[in-house]
Backbone bond lengths (Angstrom), bond angles and torsions (degrees), N, CA, C in turn:
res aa  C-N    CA-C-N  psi(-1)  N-CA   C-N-CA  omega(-1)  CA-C   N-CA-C  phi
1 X - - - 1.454 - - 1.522 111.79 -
2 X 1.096 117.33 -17.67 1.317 129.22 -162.46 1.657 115.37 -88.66
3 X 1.498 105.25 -25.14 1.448 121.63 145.43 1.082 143.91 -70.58
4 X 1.630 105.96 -17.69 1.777 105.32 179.82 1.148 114.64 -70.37
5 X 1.428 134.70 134.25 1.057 118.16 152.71 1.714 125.65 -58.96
6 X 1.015 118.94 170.19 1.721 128.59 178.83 1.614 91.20 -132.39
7 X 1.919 94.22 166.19 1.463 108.04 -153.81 1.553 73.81 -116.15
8 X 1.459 109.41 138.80 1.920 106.13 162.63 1.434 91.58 -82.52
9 X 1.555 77.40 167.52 1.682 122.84 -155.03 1.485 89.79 -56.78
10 X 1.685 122.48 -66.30 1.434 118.77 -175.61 1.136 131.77 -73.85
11 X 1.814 116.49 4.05 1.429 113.49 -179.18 1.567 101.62 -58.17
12 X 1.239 137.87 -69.91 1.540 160.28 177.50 1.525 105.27 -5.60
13 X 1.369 109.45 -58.82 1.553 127.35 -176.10 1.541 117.30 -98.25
14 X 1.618 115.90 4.88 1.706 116.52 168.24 1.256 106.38 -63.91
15 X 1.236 98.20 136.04 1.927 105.63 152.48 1.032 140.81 -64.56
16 X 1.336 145.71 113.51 1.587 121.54 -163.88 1.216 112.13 -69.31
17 X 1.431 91.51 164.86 2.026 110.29 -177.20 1.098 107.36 -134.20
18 X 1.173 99.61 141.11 1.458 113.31 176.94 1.585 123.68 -94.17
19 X 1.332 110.32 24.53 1.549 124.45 -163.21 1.350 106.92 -132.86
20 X 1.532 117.21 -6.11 1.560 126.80 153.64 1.380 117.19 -111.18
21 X 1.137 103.68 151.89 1.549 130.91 172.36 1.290 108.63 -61.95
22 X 1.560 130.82 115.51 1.271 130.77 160.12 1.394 101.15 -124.41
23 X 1.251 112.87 159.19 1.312 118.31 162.43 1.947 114.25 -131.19
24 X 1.950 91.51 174.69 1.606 104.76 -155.01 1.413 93.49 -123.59
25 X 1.615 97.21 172.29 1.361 95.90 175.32 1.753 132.96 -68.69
26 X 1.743 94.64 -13.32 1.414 123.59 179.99 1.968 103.66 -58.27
27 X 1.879 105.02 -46.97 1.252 127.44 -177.70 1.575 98.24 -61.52
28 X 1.094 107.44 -34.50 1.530 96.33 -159.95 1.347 117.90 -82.24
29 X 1.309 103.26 -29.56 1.858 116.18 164.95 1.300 123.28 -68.99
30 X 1.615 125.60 -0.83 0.722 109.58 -172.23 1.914 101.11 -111.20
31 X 1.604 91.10 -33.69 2.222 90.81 145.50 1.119 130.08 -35.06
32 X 1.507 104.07 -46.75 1.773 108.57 -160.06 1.501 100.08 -84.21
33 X 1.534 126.95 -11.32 1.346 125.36 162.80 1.720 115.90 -96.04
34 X 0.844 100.73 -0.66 2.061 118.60 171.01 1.708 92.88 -65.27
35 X 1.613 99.02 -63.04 1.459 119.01 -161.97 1.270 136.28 -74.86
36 X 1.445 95.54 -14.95 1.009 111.77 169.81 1.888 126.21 163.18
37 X 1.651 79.58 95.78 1.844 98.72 -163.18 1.077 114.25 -50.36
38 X 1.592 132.52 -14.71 1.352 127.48 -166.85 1.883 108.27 -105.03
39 X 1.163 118.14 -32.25 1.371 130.67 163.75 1.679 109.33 -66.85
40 X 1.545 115.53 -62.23 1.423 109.87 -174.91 1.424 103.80 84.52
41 X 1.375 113.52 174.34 1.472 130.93 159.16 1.557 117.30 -46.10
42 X 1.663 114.36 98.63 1.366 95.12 176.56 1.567 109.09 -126.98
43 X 1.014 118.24 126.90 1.468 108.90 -162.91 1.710 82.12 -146.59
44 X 1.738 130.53 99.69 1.224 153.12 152.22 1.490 124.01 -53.55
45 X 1.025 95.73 -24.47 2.269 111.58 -171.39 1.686 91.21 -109.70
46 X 0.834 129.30 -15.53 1.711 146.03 170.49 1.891 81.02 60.34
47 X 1.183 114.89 71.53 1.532 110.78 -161.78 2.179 96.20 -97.42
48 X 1.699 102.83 -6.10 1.200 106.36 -163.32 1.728 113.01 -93.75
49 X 1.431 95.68 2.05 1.625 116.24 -170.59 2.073 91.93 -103.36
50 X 0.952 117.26 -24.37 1.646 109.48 -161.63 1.555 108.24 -61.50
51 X 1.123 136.53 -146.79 1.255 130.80 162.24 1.446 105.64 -173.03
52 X 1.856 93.88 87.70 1.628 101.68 -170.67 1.653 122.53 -51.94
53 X 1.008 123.52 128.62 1.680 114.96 174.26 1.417 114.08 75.38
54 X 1.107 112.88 -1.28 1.623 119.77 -175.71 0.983 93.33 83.90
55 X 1.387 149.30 0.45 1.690 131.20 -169.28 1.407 107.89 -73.39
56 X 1.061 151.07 8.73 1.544 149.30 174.41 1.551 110.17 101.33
57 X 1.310 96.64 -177.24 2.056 119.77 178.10 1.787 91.56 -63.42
58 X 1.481 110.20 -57.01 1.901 85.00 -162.97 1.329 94.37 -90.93
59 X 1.388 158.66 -24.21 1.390 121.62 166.04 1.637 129.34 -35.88
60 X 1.512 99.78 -38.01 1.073 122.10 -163.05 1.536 102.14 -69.04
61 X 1.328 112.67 -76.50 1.639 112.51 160.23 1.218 134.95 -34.38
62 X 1.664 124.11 -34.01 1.109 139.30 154.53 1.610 112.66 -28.11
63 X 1.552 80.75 -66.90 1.945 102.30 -171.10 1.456 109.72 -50.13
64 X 1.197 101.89 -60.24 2.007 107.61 -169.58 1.779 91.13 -71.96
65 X 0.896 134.43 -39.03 1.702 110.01 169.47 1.468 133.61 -75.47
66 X 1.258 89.78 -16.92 1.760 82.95 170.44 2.141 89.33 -88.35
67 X 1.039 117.45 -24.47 1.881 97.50 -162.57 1.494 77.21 -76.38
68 X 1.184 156.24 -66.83 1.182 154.05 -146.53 1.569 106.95 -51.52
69 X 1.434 123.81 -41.71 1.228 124.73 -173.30 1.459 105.01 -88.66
70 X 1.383 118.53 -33.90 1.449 113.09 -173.85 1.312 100.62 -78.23
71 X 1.407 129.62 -40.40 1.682 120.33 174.49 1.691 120.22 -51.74
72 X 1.455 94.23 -43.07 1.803 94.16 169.27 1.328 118.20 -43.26
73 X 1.376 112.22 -60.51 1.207 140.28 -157.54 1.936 92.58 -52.09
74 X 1.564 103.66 -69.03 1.631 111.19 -173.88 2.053 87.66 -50.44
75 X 0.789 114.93 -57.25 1.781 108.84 -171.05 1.173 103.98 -42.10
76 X 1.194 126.48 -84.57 1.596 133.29 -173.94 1.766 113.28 -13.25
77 X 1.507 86.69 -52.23 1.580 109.21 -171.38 1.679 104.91 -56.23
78 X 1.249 105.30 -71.23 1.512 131.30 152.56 1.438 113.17 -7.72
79 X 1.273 111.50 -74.18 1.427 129.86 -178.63 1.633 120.67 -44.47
80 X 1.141 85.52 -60.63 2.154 96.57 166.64 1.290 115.86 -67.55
81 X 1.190 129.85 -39.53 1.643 151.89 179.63 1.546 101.88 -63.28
82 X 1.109 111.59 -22.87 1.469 111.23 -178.80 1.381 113.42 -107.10
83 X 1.073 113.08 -23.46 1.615 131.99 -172.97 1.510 99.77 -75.46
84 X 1.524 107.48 -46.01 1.835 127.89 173.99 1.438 105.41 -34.54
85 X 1.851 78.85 -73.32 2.101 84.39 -165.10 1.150 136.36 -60.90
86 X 1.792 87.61 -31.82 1.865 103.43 165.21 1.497 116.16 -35.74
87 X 1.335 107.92 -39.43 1.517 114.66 -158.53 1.008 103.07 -91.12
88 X 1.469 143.96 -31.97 1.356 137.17 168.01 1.658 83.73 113.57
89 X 0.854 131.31 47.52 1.395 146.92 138.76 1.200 124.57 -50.04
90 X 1.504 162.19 80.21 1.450 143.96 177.94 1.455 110.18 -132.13
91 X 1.254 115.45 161.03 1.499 125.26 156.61 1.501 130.48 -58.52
92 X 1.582 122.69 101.05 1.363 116.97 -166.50 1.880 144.46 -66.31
93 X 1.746 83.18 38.97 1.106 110.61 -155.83 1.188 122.38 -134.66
94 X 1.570 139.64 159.43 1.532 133.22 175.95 1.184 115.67 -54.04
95 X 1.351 121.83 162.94 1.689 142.80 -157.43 1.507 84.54 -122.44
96 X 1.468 111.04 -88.09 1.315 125.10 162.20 1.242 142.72 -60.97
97 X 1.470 117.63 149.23 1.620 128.01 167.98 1.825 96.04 -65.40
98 X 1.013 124.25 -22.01 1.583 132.87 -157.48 1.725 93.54 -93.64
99 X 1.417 124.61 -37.07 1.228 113.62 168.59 1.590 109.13 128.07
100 X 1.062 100.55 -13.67 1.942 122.43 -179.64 1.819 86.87 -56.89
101 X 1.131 112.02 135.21 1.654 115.13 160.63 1.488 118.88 -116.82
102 X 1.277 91.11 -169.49 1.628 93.02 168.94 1.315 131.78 -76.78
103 X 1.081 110.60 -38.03 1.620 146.01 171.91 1.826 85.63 -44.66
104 X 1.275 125.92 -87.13 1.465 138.54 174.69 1.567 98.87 -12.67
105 X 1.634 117.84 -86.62 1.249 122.10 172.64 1.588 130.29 -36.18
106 X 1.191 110.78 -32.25 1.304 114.47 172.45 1.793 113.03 -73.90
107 X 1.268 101.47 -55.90 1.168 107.44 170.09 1.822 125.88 -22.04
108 X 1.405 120.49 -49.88 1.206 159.78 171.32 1.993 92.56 -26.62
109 X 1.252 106.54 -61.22 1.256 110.74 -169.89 1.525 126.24 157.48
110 X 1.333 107.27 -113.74 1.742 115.29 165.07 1.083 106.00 -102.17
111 X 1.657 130.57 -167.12 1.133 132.85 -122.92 2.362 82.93 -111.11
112 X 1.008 97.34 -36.75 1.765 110.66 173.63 1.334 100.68 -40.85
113 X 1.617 111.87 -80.06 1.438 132.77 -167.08 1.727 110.38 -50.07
114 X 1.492 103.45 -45.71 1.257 112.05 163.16 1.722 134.42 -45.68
115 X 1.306 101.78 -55.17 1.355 106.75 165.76 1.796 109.13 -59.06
116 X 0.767 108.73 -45.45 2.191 110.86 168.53 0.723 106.63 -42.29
117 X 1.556 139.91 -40.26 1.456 140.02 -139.57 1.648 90.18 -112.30
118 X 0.871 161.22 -20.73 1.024 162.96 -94.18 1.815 95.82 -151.51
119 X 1.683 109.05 104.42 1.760 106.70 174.02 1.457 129.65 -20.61
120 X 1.232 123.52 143.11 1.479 91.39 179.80 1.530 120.02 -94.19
121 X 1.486 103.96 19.56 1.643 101.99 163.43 1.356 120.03 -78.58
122 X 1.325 107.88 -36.64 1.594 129.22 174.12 1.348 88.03 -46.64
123 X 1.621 123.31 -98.04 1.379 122.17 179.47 1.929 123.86 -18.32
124 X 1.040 121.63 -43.41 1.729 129.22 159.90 0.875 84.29 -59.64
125 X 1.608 133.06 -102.62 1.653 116.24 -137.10 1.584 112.89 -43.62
126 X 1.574 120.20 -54.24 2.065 108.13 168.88 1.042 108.08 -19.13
127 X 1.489 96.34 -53.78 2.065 88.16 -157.38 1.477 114.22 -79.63
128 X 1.540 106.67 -5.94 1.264 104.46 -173.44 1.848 102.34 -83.86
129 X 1.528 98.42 -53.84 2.151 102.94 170.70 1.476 87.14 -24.87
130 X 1.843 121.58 -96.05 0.803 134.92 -162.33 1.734 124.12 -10.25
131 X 1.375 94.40 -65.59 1.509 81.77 173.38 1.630 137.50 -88.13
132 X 1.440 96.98 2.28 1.620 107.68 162.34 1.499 109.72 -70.13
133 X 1.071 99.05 -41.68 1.989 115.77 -178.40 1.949 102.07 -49.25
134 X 1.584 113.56 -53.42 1.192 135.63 167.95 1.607 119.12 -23.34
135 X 2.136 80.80 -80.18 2.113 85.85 167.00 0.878 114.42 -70.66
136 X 1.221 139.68 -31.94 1.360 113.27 -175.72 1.701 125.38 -71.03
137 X 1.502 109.60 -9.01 1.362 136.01 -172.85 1.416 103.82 -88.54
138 X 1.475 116.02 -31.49 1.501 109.98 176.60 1.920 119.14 -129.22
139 X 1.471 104.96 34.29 1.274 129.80 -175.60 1.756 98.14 -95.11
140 X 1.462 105.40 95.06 1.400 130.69 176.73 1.626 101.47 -45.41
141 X 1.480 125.47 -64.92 1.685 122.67 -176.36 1.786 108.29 -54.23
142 X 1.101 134.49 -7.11 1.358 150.00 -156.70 1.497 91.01 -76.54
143 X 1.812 91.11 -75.57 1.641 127.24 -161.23 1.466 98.50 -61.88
144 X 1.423 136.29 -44.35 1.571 148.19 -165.10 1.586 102.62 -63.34
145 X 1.976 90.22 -45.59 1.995 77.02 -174.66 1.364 121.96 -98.07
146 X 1.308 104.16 24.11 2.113 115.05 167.69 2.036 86.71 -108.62
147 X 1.167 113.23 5.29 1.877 88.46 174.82 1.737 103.78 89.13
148 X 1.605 121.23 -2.46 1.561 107.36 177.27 1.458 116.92 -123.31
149 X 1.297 89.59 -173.99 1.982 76.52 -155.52 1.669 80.07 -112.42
150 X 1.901 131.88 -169.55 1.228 167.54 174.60 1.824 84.80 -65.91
151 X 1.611 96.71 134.65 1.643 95.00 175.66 1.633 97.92 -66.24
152 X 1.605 156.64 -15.17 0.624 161.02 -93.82 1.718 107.03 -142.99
153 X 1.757 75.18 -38.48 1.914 85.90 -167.94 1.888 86.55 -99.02
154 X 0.747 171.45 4.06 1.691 174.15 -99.06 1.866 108.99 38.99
155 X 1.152 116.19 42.49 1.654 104.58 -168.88 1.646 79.96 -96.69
156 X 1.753 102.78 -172.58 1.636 95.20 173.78 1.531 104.81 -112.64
157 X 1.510 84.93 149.29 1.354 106.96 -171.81 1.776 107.89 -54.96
158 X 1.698 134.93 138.84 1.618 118.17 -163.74 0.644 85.77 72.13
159 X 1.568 157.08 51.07 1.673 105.59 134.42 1.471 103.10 -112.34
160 X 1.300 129.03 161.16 1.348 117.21 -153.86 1.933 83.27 -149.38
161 X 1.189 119.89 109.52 1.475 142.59 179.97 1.946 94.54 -50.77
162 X 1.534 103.71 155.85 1.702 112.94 176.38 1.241 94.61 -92.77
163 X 1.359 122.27 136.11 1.264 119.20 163.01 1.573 105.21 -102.43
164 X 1.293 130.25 75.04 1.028 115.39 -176.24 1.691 103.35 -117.18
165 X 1.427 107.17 -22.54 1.419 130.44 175.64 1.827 102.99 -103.85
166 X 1.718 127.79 35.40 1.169 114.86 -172.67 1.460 106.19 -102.10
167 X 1.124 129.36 26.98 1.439 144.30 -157.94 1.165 106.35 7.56
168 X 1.435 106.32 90.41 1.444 133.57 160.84 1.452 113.74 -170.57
169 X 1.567 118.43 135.29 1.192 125.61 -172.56 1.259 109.13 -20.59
170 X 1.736 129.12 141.68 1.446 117.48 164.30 1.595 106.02 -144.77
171 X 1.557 110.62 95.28 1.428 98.59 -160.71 1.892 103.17 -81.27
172 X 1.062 113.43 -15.92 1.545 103.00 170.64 1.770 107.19 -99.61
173 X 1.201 110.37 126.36 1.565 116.75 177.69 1.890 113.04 -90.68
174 X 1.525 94.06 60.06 1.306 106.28 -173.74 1.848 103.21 -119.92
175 X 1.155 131.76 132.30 1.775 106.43 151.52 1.234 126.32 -82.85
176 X 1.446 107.75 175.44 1.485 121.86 -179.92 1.625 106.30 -65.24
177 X 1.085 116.46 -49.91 1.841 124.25 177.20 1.244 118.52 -98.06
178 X 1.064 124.83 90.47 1.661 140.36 156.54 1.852 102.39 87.73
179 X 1.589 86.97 75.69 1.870 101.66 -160.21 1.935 97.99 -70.44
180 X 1.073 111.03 -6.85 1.596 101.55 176.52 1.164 94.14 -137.39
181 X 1.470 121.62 60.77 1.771 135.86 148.61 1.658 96.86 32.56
182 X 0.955 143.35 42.48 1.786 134.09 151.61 1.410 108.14 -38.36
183 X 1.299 111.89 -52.21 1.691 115.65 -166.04 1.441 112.87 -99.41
184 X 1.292 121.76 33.47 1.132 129.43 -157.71 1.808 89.27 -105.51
185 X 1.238 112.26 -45.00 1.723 96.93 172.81 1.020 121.75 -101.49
186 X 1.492 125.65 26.85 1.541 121.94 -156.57 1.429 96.76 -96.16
187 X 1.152 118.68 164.03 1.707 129.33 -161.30 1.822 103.10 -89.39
188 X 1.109 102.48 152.87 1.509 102.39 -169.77 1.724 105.10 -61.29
189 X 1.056 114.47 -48.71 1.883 107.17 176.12 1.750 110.09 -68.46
190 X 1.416 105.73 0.62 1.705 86.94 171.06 1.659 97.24 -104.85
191 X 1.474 120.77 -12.80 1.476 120.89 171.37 1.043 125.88 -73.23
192 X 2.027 114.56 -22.84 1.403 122.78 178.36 1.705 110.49 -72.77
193 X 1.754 99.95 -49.41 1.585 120.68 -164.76 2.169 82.65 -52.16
194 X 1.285 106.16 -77.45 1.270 110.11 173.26 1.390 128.70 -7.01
195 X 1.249 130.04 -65.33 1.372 151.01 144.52 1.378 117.06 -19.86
196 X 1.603 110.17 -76.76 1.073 119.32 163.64 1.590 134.62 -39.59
197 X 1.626 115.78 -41.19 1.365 119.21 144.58 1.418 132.51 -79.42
198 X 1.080 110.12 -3.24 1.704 112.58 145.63 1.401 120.10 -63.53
199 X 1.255 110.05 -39.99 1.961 112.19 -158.86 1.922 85.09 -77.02
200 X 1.102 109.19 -45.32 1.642 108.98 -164.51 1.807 90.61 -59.39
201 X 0.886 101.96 -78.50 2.054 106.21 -162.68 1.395 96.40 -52.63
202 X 1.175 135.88 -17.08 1.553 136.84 160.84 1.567 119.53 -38.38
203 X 1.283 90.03 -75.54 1.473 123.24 -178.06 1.726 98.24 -65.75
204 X 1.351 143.29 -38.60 1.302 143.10 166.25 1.667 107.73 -56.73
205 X 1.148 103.02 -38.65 1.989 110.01 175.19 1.039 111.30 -58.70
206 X 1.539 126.53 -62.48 1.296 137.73 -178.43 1.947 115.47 -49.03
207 X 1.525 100.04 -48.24 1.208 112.79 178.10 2.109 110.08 -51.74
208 X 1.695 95.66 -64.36 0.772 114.55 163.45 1.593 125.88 -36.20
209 X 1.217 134.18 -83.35 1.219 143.43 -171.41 1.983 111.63 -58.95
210 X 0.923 81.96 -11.98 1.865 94.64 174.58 1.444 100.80 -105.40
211 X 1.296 137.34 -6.20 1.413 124.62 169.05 1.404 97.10 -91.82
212 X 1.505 123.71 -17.60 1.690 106.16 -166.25 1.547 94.97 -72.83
213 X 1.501 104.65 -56.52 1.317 105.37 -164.27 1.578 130.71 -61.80
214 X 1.544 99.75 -18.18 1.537 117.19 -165.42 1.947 89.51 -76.91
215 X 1.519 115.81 -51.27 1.295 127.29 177.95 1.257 106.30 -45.61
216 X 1.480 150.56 -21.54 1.404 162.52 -139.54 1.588 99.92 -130.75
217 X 1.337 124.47 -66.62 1.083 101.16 155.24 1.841 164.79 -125.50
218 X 1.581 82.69 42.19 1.514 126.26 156.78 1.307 117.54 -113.46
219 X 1.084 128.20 88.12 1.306 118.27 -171.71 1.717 98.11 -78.08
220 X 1.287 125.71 142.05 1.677 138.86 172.92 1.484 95.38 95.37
221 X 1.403 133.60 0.62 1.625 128.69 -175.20 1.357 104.71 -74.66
222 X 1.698 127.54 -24.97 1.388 140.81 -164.59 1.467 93.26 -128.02
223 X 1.293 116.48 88.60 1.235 101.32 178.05 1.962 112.49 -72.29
224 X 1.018 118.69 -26.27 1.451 125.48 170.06 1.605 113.97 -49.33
225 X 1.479 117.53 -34.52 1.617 121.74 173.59 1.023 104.27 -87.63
226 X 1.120 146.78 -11.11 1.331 143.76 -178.51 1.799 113.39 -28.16
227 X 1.006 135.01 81.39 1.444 130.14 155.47 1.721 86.72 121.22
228 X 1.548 112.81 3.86 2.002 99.76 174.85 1.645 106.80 -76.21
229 X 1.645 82.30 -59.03 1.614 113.97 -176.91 1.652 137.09 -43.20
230 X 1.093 137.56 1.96 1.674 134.48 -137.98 1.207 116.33 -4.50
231 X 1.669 113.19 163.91 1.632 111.44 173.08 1.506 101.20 -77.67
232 X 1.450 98.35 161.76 1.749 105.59 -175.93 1.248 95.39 -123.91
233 X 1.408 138.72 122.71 1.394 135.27 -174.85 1.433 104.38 -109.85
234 X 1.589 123.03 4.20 1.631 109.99 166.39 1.591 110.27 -89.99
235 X 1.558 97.84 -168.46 1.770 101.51 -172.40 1.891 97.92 -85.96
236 X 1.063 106.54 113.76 1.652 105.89 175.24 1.549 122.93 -61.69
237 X 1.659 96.82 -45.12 1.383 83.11 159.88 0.922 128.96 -110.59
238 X 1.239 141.51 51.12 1.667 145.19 139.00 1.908 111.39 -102.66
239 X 1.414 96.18 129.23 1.290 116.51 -166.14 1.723 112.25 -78.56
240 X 1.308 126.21 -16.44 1.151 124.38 165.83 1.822 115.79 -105.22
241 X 1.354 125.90 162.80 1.148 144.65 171.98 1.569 124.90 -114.17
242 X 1.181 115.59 -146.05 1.639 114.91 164.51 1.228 120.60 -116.49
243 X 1.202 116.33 15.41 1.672 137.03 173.77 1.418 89.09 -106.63
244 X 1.346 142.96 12.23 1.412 137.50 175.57 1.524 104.34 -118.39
245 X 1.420 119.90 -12.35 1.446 122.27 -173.62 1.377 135.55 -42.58
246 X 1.519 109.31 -9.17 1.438 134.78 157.32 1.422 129.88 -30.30
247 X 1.778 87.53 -42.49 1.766 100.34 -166.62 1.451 95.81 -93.83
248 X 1.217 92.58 165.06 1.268 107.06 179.16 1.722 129.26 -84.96
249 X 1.411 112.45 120.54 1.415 133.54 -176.14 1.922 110.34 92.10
250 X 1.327 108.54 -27.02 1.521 105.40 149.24 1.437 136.66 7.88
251 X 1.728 98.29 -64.72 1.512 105.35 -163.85 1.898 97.02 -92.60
252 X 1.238 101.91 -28.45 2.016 104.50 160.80 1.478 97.44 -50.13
253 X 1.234 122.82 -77.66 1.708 125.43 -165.09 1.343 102.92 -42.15
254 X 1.321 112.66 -52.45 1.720 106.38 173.39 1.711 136.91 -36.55
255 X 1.598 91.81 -42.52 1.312 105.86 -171.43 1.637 117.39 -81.35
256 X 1.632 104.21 2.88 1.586 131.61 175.08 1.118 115.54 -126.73
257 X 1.385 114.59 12.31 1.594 127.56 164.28 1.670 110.59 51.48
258 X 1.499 100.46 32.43 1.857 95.52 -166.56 2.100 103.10 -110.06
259 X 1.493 92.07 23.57 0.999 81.72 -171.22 2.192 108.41 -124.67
């Protein structure tokens, strides 16, 4: 949940303009052959024809291209992060004020088992970054005072506002997207080409990072991991365990294995 984007309140009821950039599904086929001439436009759930929220053809397109790029983006991340822990990679240092380290967590196993092992305050605070990362990702006054609009309303899809002016404490004066401005003077066709090799290694992350885990808990589903990977016998995708039983309704979810 913590990935979806949400539609603001006034996208629904804007007027269109003809002085922003939106794009169609017509636009979008002609990306998906940018990106890749031999695949083409493939959209199976025909999810690019719907018209989320009633907001129209380019909200709609808007939406699935910015989740498409922002999901890469978490993959990519994902992808190396997993490649890390696999290896027995960690920080040589405390986790906790309580004394738990990294070393401890690593210990645990692969990168699955690891996240289990892991306090469940540690686990809150992720989710807590996470969804600050969120508003601030879909905080309309953000986007207005860099000059762009909601990918939703014609802004561009990726673009992810500085919070450096989001008035709220910011003890590192870095951003979330390109924290030492590299692409800050680069010419608009080296920002598109750019883009464009984002969406590809995106979509390779996603691919990617779902074979580690699928190999973990399917064992023979990857036949290429076969004997890299270990079996993972918890729920992969549910984010709590029984070392989380603290929170509340938890140990219910448990007893329905939906967690």
């Amino acid at each position: 949940m913590a990935f979806a984007p949400t539609l603001p309140a006034h996208a629904a009821r804007a007027a269109p303009s003809t002085d922003i950039r939106m794009e169609s599904v017509a636009e979008l086929k002609v990306l998906a052959e940018k990106l890749n001439p031999k695949v083409g436009f493939y959209d199976p759930l025909d999810l690019s024809s719907a018209d989320f929220w009633g907001a129209g053809e380019e909200a709609t397109v808007g939406f699935l291209r910015h989740a498409e790029i922002k999901h890469g983006r978490v993959a990519m991340a994902a992808f190396v992060g997993y490649i890390v822990q696999a290896n027995g990679i960690y920080f040589p240092t405390a986790l906790t004020t309580s004394g738990v380290k990294f070393a401890d967590i690593a210990a645990a196993g692969f990168p699955e088992a690891q996240w289990d092992a892991l306090p469940t305050v540690s686990k809150l605070q992720i989710f807590g970054m996470i969804s600050l990362f969120e508003l601030f990702g879909e905080a309309s006054y953000l986007h207005e005072a860099q000059g762009e609009k909601h990918y939703m309303m014609g802004g561009k899809p990726g673009f992810y506002p500085s919070i450096k002016n989001a008035g709220v404490p910011h003890i590192v004066p870095l951003d979330y997207f390109d924290p030492f401005g590299w692409s800050k003077n680069a010419s608009p066709e080296k920002k598109a080409r750019g883009l464009q090799a984002e969406i590809n290694n995106g979509r390779l992350a996603m691919l990617g990072i779902m074979g580690f885990v699928s190999a973990g808990k399917v064992p023979g589903s990857v036949p290429a991991l076969d004997g890299v990977i270990p079996p993972y016998d918890g729920q992969i995708m549910g984010p709590f365990s029984a070392s989380d039983s603290v929170l509340p309704l938890v140990s219910d979810m448990l007893k329905f294995n939906i967690v």
